[in-house]
C-alpha positions in Angstrom: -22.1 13.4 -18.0 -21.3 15.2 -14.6 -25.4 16.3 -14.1 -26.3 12.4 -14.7 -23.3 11.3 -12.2 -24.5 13.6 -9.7 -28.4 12.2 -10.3 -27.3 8.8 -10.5 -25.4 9.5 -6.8 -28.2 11.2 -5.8 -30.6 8.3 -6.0 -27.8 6.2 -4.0 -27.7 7.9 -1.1 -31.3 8.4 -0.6 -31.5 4.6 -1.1 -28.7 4.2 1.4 -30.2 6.9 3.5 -34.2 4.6 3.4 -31.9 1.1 4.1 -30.0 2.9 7.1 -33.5 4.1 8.7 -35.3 0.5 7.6 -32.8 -1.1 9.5 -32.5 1.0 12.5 -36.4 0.5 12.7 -35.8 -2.8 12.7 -33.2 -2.6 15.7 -35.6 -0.7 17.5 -38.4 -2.9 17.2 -37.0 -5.8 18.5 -35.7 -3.9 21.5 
């Protein structure tokens, strides 16, 4: 249970890590 936990958090904060960079992409287009 504690490996598929750690996967399932795994894949969260590399979606996390693609939305923060998306968005600060974003912010630095429109400047």
């Amino acid at each position: 249970m504690s490996l598929r936990f750690n996967r399932l958090v795994g894949r969260l904060a590399r979606h996390g890590v693609s939305l923060l960079g998306t968005a600060e992409m974003s912010v630095r287009g429109r400047k």
